[in-house]
C-alpha positions in Angstrom: -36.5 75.4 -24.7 -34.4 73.6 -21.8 -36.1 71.7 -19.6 -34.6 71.7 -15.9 -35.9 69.4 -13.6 -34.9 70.6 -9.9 -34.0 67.6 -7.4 -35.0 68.3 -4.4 -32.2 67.1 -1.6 -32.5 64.3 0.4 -34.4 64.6 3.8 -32.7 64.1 7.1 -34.3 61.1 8.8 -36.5 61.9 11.7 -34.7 62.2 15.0 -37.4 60.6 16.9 -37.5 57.6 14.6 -34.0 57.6 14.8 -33.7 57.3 18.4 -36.5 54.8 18.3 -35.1 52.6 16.0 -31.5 53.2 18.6 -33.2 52.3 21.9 -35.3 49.4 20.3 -31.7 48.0 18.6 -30.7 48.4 23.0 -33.8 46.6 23.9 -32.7 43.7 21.2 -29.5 43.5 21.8 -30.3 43.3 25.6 -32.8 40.5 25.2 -30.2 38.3 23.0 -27.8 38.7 26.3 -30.2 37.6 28.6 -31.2 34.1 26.1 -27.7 33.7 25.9 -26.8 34.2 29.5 -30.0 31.9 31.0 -29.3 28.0 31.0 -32.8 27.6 32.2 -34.9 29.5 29.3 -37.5 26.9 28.0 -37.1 26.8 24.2 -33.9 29.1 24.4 -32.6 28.4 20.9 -36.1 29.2 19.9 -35.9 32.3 21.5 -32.5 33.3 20.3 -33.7 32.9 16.6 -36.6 34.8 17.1 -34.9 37.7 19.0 -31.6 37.6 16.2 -34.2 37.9 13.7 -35.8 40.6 15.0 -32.7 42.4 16.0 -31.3 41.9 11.8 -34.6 43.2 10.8 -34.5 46.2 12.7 -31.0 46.4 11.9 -31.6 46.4 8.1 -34.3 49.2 8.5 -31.6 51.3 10.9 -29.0 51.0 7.6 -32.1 51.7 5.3 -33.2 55.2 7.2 -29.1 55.7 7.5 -27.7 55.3 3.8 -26.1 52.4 4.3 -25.9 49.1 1.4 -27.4 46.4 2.9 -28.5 42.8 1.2 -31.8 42.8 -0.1 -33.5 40.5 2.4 -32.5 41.2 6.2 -32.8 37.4 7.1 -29.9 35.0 5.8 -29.8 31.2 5.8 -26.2 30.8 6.0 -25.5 31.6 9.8 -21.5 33.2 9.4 -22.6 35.3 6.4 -25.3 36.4 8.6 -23.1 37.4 11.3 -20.3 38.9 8.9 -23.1 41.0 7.2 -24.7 41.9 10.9 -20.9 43.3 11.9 -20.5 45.2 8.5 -23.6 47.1 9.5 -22.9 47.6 13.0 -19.8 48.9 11.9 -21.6 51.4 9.2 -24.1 52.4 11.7 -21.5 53.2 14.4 -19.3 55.3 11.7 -22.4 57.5 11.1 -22.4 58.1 15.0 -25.4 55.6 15.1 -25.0 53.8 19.6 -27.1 51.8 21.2 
């Protein structure tokens, strides 16, 4: 006797979650504008960090829901690998049809 095991297909992500995860990538992207763009932010490198850390998690759980390779760990020491792996997702994410 054959045993068959039947895969079940992949689920499409959630559209709701989608468009969360879309509008709070906006929100993000937004705030790092407004740190870069104010000379008179108290602690603004401080607030750049935390925002671009927020923004590269978020981004790594976009490519996660999307199918898309990412590193393991969304935060990266070395600053142009971060920023080359943050444009390789972009990228991914905007090939799928992925905008914010």
């Amino acid at each position: 006797m054959a045993w068959t095991f039947l895969a079940r297909p992949a689920r499409a992500p959630d559209p709701l979650v989608t468009l969360r995860l879309q509008t709070r990538l906006g929100d993000l992207a937004s705030e790092l504008r407004h740190v870069e763009e104010d000379p008179d932010l108290f602690a603004r490198a401080h607030h750049w960090r935390a925002v671009q850390s927020a923004y590269d998690a978020l981004l790594h759980e976009a490519c996660r829901l999307a199918g898309v390779p990412t590193d393991a760990a969304p935060l990266r020491l070395d600053e142009q690998a971060s920023a080359d792996e943050r444009l390789r997702e972009e990228l991914e994410l905007s090939s799928r049809g992925w905008s914010w």
